[in-house]
C-alpha positions as CSV (number, residue, x, y, z in Angstrom):
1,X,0.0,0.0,0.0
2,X,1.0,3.9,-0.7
3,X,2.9,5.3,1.9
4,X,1.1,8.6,1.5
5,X,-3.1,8.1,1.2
6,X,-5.2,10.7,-0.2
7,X,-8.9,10.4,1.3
8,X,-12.1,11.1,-0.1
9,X,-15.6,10.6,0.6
10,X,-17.6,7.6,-0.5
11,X,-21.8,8.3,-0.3
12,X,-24.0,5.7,-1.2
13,X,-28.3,5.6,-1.0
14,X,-29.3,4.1,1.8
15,X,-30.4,1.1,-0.4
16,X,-26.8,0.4,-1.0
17,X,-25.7,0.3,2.6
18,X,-27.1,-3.7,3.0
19,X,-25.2,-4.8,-0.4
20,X,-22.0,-2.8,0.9
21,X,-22.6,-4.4,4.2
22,X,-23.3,-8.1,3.1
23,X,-19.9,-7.5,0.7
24,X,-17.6,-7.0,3.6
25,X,-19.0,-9.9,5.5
26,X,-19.0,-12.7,2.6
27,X,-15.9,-11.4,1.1
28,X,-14.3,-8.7,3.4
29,X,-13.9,-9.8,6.5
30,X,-10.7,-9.6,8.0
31,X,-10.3,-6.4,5.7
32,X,-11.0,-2.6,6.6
33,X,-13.7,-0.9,4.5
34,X,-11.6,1.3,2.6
35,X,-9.8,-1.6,1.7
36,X,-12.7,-3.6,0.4
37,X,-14.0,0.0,-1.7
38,X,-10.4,0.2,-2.9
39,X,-10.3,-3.3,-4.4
40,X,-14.2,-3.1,-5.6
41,X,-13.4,0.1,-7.8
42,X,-9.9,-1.8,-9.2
43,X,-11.7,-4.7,-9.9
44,X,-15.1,-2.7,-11.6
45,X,-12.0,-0.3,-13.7
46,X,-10.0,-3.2,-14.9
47,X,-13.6,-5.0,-15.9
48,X,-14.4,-2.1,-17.7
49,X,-11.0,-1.8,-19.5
50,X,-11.5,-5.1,-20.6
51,X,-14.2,-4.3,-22.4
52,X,-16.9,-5.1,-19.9
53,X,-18.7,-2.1,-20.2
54,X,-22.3,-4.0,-20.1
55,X,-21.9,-4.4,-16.2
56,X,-22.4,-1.0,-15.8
57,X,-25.1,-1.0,-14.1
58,X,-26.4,2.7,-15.2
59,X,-25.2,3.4,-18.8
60,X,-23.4,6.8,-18.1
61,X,-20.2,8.1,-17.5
62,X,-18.5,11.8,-16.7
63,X,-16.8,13.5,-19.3
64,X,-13.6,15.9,-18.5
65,X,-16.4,18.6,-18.2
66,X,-18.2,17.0,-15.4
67,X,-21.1,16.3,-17.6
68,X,-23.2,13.5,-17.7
69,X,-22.9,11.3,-21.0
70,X,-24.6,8.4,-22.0
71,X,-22.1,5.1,-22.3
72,X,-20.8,5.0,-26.0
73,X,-18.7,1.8,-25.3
């Protein structure tokens, strides 16, 4: 791991809280949660630079602007 970590904040609907929960239990245990949300967003980057766009699970994606875009990949 880094020696230096930069932090940011991570906010989620409600709804998501029992997914991110049942996650860290099945799969996460003995690891901290910014651990397990580090390795999720490797693993969903490198499935999506694989070209495994479709599990996306909304179709859009921000543009150097900031703007909302529908998925052209």
């Amino acid at each position: 791991m880094p020696k230096h970590l930069k932090k940011i904040t991570f906010v989620f609907s409600p709804d998501m809280e029992p997914l991110l929960e049942e996650i860290k239990k099945e799969m996460f245990c003995s690891c901290s949660q910014s651990e397990m949300i580090r390795t999720l967003v490797e693993a969903g980057w490198n499935a999506v630079r694989e070209g495994q766009q479709n599990i996306l699970p909304k179709q859009i994606f921000f543009e150097g602007s900031g703007k909302v875009t529908e998925w052209k990949g």
